[in-house]
C-alpha positions as MATLAB code, in Angstrom:
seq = 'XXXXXXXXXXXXXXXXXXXXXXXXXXXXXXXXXXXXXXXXXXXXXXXXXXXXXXXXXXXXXXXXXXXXXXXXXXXXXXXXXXXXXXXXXXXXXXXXXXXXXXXXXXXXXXXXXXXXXXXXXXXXXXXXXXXXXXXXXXXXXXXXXXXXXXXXXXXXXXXXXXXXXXXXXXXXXXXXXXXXXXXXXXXXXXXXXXXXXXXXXXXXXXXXXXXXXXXXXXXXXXXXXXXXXXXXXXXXXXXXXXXXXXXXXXXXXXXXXXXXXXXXXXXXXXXXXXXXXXXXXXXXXXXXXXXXXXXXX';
ca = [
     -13.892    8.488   36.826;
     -14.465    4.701   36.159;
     -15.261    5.220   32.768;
     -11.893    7.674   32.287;
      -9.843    4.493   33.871;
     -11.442    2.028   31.533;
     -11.328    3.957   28.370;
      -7.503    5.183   29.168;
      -6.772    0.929   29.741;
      -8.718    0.045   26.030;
      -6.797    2.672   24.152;
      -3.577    1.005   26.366;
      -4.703   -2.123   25.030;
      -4.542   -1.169   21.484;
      -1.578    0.833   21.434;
       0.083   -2.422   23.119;
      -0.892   -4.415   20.417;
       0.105   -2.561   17.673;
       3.499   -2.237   19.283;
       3.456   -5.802   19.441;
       2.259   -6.477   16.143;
      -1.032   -7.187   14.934;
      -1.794  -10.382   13.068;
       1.575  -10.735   11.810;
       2.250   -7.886    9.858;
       4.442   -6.322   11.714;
       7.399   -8.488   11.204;
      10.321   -6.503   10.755;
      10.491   -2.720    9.965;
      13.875   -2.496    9.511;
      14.155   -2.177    5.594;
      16.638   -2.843    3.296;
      17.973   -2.055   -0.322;
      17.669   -4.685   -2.334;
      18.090   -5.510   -6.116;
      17.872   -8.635   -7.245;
      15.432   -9.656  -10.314;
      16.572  -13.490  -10.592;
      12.871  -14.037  -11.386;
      12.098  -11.510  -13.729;
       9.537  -12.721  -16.220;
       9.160   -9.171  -17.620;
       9.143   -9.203  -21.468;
      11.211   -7.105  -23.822;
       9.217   -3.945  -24.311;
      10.181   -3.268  -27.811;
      10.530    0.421  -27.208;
       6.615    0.806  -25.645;
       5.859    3.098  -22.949;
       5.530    1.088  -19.428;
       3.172    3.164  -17.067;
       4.922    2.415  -13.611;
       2.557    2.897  -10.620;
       4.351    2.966   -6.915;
       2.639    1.143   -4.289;
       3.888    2.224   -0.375;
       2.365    2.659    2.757;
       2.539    0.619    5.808;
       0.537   -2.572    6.503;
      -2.707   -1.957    4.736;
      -0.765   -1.548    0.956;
       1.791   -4.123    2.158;
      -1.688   -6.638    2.186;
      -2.965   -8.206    5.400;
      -6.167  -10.019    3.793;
      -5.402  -14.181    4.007;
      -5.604  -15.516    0.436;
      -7.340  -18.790    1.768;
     -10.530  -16.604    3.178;
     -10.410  -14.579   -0.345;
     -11.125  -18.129   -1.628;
     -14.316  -19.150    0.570;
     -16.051  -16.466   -0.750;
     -15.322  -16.306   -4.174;
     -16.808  -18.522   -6.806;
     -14.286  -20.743   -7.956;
     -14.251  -19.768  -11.588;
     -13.510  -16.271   -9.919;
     -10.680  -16.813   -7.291;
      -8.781  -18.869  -10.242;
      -8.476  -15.964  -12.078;
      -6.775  -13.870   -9.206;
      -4.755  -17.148   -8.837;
      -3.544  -17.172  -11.970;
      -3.049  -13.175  -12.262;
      -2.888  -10.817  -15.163;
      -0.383   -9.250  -17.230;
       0.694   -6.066  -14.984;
       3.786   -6.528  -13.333;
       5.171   -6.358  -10.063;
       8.307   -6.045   -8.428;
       7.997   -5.433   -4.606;
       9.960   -5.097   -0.804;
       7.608   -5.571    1.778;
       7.162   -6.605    5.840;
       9.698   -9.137    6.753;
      11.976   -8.262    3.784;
      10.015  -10.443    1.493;
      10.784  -10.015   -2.335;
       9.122  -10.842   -5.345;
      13.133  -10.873   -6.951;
      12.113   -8.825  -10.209;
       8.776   -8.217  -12.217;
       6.441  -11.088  -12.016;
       2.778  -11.174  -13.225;
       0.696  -10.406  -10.637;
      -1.084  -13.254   -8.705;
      -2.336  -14.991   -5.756;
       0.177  -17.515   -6.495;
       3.098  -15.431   -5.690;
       4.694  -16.921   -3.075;
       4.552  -15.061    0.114;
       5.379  -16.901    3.056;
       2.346  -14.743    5.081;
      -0.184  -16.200    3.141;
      -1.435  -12.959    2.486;
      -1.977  -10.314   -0.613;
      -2.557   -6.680   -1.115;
      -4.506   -4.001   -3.158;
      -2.199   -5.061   -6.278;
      -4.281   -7.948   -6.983;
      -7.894   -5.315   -7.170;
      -5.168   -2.742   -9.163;
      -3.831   -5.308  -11.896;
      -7.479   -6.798  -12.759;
      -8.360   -3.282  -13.977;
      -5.428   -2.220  -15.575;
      -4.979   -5.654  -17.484;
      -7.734   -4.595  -19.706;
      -6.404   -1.047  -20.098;
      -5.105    0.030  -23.712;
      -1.673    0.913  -22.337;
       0.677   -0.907  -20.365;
       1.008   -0.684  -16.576;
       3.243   -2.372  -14.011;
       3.457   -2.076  -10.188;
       6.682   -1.164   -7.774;
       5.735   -1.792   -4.373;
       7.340   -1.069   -1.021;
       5.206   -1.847    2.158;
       6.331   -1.875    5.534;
       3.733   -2.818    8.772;
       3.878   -0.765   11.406;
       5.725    2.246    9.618;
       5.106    6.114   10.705;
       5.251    8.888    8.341;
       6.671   11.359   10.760;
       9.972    9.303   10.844;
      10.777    6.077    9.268;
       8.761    7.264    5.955;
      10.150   11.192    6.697;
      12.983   11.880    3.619;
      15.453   13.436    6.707;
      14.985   10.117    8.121;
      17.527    8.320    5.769;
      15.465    5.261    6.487;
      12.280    4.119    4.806;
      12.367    6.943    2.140;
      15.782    6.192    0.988;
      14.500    2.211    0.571;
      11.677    3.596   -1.091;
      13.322    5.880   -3.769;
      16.442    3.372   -4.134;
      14.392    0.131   -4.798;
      12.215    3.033   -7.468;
      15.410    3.776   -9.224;
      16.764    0.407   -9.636;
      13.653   -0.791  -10.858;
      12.713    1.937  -13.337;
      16.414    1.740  -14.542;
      16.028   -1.686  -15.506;
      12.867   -1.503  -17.058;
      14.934    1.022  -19.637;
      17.416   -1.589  -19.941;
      14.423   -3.812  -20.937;
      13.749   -1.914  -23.399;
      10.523    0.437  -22.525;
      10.340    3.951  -22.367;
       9.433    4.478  -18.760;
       6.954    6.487  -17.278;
       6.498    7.325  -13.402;
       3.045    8.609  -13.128;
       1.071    7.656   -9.615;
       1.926    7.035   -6.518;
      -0.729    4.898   -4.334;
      -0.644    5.603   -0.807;
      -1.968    3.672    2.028;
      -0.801    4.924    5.100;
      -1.860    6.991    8.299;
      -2.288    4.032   11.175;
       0.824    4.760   12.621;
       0.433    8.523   12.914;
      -3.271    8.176   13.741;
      -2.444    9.424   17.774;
      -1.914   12.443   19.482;
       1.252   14.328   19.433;
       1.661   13.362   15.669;
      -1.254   13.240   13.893;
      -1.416   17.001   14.050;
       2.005   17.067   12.060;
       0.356   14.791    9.778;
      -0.313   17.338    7.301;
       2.828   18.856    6.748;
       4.682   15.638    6.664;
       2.772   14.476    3.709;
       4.048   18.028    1.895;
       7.767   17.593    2.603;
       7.565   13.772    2.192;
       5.546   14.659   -1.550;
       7.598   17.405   -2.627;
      10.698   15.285   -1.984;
       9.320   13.007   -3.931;
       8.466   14.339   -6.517;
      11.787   16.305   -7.186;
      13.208   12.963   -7.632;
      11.050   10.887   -9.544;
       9.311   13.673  -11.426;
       5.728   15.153  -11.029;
       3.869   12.058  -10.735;
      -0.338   11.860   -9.401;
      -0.086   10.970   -6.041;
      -3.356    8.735   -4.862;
      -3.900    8.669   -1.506;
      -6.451    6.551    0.597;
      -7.783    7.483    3.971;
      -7.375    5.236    6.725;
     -10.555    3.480    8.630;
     -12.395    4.399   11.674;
     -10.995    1.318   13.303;
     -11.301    1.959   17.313;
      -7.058    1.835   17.339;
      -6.398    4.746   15.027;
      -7.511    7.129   17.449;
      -6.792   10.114   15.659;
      -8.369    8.703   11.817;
     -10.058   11.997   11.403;
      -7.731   14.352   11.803;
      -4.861   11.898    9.455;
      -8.133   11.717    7.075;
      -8.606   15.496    7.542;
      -5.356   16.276    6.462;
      -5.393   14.248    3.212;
      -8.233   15.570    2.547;
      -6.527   19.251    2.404;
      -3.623   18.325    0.756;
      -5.848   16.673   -1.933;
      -7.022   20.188   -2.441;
      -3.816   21.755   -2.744;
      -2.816   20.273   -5.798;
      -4.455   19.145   -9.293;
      -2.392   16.179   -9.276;
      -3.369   15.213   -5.578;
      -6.141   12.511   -5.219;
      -8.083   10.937   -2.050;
      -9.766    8.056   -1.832;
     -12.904    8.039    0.910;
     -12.444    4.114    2.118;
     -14.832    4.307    5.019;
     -17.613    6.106    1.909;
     -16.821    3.932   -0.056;
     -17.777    1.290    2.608;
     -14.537   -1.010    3.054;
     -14.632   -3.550    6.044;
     -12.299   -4.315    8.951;
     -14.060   -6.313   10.999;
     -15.281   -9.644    9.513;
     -11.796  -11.265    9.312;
     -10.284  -13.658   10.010;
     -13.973  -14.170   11.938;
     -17.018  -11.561   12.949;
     -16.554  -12.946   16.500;
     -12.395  -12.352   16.695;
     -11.431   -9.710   13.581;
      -8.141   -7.704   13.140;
      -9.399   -4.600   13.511;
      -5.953   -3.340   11.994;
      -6.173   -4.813    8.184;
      -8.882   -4.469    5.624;
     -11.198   -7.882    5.171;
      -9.936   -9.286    1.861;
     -12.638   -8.232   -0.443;
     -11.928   -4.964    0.504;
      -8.425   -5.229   -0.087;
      -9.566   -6.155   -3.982;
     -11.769   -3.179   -3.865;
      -8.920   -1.060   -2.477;
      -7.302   -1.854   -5.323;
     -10.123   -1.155   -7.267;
     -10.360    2.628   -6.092;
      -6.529    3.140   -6.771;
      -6.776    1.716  -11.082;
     -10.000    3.888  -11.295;
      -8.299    7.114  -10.291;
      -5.187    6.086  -12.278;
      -7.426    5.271  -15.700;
      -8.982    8.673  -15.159;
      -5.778   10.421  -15.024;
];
């Protein structure tokens, strides 16, 4: 019985501090549509195709790994050329309705007032050496559910999502490329990882897919499974289910990050980690995993 009471108060305890917010990245959920590109730096694409790869989720694809711990463990040679960034493109909405105000290269040295990055930097080094041209359209909220902020009935998340999609691609045509949707790169699950919802899990993904796709055409979707962190109760049944729905379709794709060995607990120390966010040289290799799927497509 003592052990029931104690294990009921630890998942309490973790529940409570997602709803508070863990390590900041959980600013603000409430999203909104937003189009400005007063610092585009996108060139004129001269009638080339421009591979666009979406980038959603919650906190995990909105990038929780601090830049200045990235930097004490990478040779310096190394971290400068994250710094400086490579020529794929980003344009993003994420936690705390932060913009990036238009395609920029993407960079450590994007200014985000978090401090923080996410798997874009790990995507863009491999797809800057890629034949073809790629750029990034993000949206990442902490925090966010699939079952309803990210559901398409919702009106909420979704809507963001496929609005801030459409503006973008539309002004990449009037830039001058021949546009191409053709991935999707999800990393999300936390949220849903609990009983009462995680069951549902599967079927959301379908409708929230489907929709999807019907209005941005049949694009790969990529999707990563969450970690065995002690607060997503319910990772194996979320992981479970995107396991299936990788099955059901040739142009469904999941990514194994607790095979393929990412870390959550190292960060921001071994003695006090967030247990929540992926360490940051995981968050490269996160990135990593998505491009390699993509360049096999």
């Amino acid at each position: 019985m003592l052990k029931k009471f104690i294990s009921f108060f630890i998942v309490l305890f973790f529940v409570c501090g997602l709803v508070l917010g863990i390590s900041g990245c959980k600013e603000n959920i409430h999203a909104i549509e937003h189009n400005d590109f007063s610092s585009d730096s996108i060139p004129d694409g001269n009638g080339e195709t421009m591979n666009v790869i979406l980038l959603a989720g919650q906190s995990n694809a909105h990038g929780c790994a601090y830049t200045e711990i990235l930097n004490s463990k990478l040779e310096s040679e190394e971290y400068q050329k994250y710094y400086l960034g490579f020529d794929v493109y980003i344009n993003f909405i994420i936690t705390g309705n932060s913009y990036s105000n238009g395609f920029v290269r993407t960079s450590l040295s994007i200014p985000r007032p978090d401090g923080m990055f996410g798997p874009e930097i790990g995507m863009a080094e491999i797809l800057d050496d890629a034949d073809e041209k790629y750029c990034i359209v993000k949206v990442a909220y902490g925090g966010t559910n699939l079952h309803t902020q990210w559901n398409p009935s919702s009106e909420d998340l979704y809507n963001v999502f496929i609005s801030f999609t459409n503006e973008c691609t539309d002004y990449l045509s009037q830039k001058n490329y021949n546009v191409k949707i053709i991935a999707l790169c999800w990393m999300q699950g936390e949220s849903d990882a609990f009983s009462g919802v995680a069951e549902n899990y599967l079927q959301n993904t379908r409708s929230f897919v489907a929709t999807a796709r019907e209005e941005l055409g049949d694009f790969a979707f990529i999707d990563a499974g969450i970690s065995d962190s002690p607060y997503w109760v319910e990772y194996q049944t979320i992981n479970n289910a995107k396991v299936t729905f990788s099955e059901e379709g040739e142009n469904n794709y999941y990514i194994d990050t607790i095979a393929n060995g990412l870390t959550y607990n190292l960060e921001p120390t071994p003695e006090s980690p967030d247990l929540a966010h992926y360490d940051s040289l995981s968050q490269i290799q996160l990135g990593h995993l998505f491009a390699e799927v993509i360049l096999g497509l």
